[in-house]
C-alpha distance (Angstrom), angle and dihedral (degrees) to the residues before:
residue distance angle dihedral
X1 . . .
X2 3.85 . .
X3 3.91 116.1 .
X4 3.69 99.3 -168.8
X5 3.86 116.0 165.2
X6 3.51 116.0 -112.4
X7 4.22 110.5 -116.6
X8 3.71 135.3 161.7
X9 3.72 118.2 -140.1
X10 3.51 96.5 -99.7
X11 3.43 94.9 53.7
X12 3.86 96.5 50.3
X13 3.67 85.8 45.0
X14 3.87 90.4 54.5
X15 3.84 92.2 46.2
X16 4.13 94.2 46.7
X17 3.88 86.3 52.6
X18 3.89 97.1 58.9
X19 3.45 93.1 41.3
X20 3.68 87.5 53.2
X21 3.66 93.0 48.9
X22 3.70 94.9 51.4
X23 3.46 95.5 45.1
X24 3.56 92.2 49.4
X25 3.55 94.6 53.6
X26 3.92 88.8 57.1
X27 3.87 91.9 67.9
X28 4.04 96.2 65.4
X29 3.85 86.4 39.5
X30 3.89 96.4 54.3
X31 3.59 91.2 35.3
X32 3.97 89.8 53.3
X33 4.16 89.8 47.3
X34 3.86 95.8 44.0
X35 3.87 93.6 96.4
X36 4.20 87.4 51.9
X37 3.85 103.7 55.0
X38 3.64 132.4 27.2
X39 4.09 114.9 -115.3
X40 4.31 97.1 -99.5
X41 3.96 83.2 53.8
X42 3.80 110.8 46.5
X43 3.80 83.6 39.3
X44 4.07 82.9 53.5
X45 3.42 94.3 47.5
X46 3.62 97.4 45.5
X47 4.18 88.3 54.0
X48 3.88 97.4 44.6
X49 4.02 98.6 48.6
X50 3.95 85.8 39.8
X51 3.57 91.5 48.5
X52 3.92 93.6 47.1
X53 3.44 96.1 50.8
X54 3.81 91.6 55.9
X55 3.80 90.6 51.5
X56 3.84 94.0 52.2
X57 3.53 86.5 42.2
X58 4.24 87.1 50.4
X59 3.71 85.7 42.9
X60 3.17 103.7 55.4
X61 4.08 87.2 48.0
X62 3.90 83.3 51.6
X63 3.57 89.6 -132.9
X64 4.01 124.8 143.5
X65 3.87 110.3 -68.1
X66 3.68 93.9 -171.9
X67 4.19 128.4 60.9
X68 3.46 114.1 -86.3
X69 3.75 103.6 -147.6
X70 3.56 133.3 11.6
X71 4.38 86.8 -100.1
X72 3.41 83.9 55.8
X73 4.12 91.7 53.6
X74 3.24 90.0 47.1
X75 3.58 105.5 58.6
X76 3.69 92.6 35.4
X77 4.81 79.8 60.6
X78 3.86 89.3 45.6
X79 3.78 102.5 45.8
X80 3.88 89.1 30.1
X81 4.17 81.3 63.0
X82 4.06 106.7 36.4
X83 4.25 91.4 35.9
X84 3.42 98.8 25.6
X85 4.10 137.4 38.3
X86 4.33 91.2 -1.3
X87 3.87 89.8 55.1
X88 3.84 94.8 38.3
X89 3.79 97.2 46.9
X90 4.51 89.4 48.5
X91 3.59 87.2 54.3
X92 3.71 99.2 48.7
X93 3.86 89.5 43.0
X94 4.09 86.8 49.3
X95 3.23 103.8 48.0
X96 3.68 98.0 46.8
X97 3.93 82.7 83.3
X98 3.94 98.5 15.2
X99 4.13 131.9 84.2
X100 3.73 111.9 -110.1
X101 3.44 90.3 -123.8
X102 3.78 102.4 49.3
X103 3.25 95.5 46.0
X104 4.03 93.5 54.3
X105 3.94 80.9 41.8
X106 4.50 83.4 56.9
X107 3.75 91.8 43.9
X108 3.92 84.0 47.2
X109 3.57 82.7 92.7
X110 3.95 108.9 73.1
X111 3.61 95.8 102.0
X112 3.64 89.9 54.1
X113 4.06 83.6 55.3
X114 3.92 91.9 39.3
X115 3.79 96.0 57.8
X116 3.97 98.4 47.2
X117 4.07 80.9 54.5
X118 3.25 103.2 41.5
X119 3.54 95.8 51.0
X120 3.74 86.8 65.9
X121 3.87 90.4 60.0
X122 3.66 111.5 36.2
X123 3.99 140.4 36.3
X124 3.66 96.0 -137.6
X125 3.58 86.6 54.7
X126 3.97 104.4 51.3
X127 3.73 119.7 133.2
X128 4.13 115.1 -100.2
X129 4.06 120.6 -176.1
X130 3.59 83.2 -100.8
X131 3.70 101.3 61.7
X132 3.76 86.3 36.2
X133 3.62 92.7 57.7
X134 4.07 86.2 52.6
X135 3.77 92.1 46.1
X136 4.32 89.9 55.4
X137 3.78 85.2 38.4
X138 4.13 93.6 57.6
X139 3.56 94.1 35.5
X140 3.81 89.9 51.5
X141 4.04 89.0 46.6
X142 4.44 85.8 52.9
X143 3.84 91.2 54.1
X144 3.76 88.9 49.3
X145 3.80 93.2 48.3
X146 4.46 104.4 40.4
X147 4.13 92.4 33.5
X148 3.56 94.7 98.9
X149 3.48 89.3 40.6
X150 3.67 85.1 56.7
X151 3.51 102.3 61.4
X152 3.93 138.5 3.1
X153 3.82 126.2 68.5
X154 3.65 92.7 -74.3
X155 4.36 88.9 53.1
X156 3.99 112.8 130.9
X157 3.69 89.4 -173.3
X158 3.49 100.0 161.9
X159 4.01 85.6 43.3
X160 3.77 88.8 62.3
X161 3.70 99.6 42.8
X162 3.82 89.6 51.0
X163 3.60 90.8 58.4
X164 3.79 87.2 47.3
X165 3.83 88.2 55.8
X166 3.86 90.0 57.7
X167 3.24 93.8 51.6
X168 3.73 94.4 55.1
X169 3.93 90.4 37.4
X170 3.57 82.9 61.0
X171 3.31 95.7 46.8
X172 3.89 98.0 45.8
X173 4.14 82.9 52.3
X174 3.93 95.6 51.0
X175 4.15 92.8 55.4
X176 3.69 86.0 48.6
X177 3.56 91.9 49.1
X178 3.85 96.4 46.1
X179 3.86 90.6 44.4
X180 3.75 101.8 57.7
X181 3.70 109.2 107.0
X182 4.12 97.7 -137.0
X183 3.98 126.4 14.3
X184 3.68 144.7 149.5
X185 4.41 113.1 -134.5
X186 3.24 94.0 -138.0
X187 3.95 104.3 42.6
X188 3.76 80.0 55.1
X189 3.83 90.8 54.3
X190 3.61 91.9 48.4
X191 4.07 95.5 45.7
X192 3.81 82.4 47.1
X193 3.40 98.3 62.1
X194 4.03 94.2 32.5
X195 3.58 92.6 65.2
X196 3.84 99.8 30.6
X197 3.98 83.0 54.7
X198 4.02 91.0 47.6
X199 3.67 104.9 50.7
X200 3.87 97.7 37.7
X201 3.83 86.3 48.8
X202 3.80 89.7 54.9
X203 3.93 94.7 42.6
X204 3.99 94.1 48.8
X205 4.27 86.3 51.3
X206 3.76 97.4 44.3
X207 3.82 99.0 45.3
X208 3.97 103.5 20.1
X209 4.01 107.6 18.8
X210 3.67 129.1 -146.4
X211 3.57 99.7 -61.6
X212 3.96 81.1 74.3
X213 3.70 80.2 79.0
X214 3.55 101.6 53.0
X215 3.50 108.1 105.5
X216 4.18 91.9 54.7
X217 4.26 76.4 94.1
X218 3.55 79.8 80.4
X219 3.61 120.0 23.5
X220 3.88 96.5 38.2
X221 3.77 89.0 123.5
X222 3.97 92.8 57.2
X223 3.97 84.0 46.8
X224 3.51 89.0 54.7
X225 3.79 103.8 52.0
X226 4.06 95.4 35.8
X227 3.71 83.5 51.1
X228 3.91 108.2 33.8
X229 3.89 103.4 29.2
X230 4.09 100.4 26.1
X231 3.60 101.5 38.8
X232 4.15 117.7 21.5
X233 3.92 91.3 39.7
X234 3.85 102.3 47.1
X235 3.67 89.3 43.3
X236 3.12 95.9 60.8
X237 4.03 98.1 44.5
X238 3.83 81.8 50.5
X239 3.62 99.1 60.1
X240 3.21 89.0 42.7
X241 4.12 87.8 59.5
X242 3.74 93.5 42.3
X243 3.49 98.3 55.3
X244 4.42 95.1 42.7
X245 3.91 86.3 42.8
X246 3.87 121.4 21.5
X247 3.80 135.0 -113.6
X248 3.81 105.5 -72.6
X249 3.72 101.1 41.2
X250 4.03 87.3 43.9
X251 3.27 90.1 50.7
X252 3.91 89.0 55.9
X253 4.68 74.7 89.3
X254 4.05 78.4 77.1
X255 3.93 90.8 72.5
X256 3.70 94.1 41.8
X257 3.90 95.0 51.9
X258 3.86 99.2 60.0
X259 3.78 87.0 52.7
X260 3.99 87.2 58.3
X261 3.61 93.6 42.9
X262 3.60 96.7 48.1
X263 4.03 91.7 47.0
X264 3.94 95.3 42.7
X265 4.14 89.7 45.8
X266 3.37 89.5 55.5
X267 3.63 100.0 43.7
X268 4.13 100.7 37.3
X269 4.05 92.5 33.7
X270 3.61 111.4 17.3
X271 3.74 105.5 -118.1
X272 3.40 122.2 171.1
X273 4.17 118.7 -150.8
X274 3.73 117.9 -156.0
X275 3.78 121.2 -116.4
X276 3.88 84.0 -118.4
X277 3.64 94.3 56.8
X278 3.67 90.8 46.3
X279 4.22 93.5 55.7
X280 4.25 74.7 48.7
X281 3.44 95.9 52.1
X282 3.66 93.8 38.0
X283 3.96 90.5 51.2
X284 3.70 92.9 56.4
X285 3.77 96.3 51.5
X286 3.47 97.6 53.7
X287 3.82 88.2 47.9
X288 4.10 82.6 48.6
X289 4.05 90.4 44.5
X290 4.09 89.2 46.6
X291 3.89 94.6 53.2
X292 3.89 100.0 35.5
X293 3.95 89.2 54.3
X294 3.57 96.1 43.6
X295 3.81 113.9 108.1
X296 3.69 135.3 -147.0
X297 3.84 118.1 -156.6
X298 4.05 107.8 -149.5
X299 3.88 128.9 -132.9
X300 3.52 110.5 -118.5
């Protein structure tokens, strides 16, 4: 049984570009508090207040706060971990040394990632020369953009692998998502950030303590929009688009984030992006755009 929410185009469309925005707006924010909290915390922080805003939000609904089965706890641990505190702990850690654009530019890449596994689970999803063509065409546009981080004195190489690890985390979490037989979006948003808040809470106090925390005295407001408005509100207009639309064309949000990012870092913080990271950038959205438009007719 497949419980897929009904939406139009337009309304997916609409839905993909807030998320976007949000998300966007997260990179300048976590880029701007890297120097305050080390990587386990912020990502704690931004899984706690997330999560706690869903449960008011549940609360106030008077729906079930807890899981209702053991499947239900189960996917709540898994997409807690690959969308939630492993994804938000690489992008802290990256962007400590990486631009907030460039790294959204890196992570730019997930669909890419998406498609090759997807194609492995469903038929609607299968790779055709087209969408191969866009996943060499991305790929190419990556090595462009995190060579020089590679190597040279300037290299951030583990920077630019993190990033590379969200976007497969991410990736890895939106096959699960699309292959569970039954689920509500936004109980999977609020599991999400339940767990993700849960086990990077426990990791920052075991290895780092709660001075880790100290300096939310002062940037509590920054907390509060990278956690409330940039992570519990696009997560749950994503799920929403993941379930109603599948994986790869879902994913198609990962090519309108790094424009956000790139804009609002520029704006907010004043980054500058060089004109050889922008052919980069632009390389791997068209290789994005070229597999996330592709369709596959299905046998009967």
């Amino acid at each position: 049984m497949n419980d897929r929410p009904a939406l139009s185009t337009a309304q997916a469309l609409g839905l993909m570009l807030v998320a976007a925005f949000l998300w966007g707006l997260s990179f300048p924010i976590i880029r701007v508090m890297a120097g305050a909290f080390p990587p386990i915390t912020l990502a704690a922080l931004r899984g706690t207040v997330s999560a706690l805003t869903l449960l008011a939000w549940f609360a106030l609904l008077r729906e079930d706060l807890m899981p209702r089965n053991r499947r239900e706890a189960l996917d709540w641990l898994i997409i807690g971990a690959l969308n939630g505190w492993i994804a938000n702990l690489l992008v802290a850690y990256a962007m400590q040394t990486l631009p907030a654009g460039k790294a959204a530019m890196i992570q730019a890449c997930g669909p890419l990632i998406t498609a090759v596994i997807a194609s492995q689970f469903f038929a609607d999803e299968r790779i055709t020369p087209r969408r191969l063509l866009g996943i060499l065409l991305g790929l190419g546009g990556v090595a462009v953009l995190i060579g020089p981080r590679l190597f040279g004195e300037a290299a951030t190489p583990l920077a630019a692998m993190a990033m590379m690890g969200v976007a497969l985390s991410y990736a890895l979490g939106n096959i699960y998502v699309r292959l569970l037989p039954v689920a509500e979006p936004k109980r999977l948003a609020l599991g999400q950030q339940v767990m993700s808040g849960l086990f990077a809470t426990a990791l920052a106090m075991m290895t780092l303590g709660p001075e880790s925390f100290s300096a939310l005295s002062t940037q509590y407001q920054l907390v509060f929009v990278m956690a409330v408005l940039c992570t519990a509100a696009p997560n749950v207009l994503y799920m929403i688009t993941i379930r109603a639309m599948g994986p790869t064309r879902a994913s198609m949000i990962g090519y309108l984030v790094p424009a956000w990012a790139v804009l609002l870092s520029a704006l907010l913080i004043g980054e500058v992006i060089a004109f050889r990271e922008v052919v980069a950038g632009v390389i791997i959205l068209a290789g994005v755009y070229i597999v996330t438009s592709a369709r596959v007719r299905v046998r009967d």
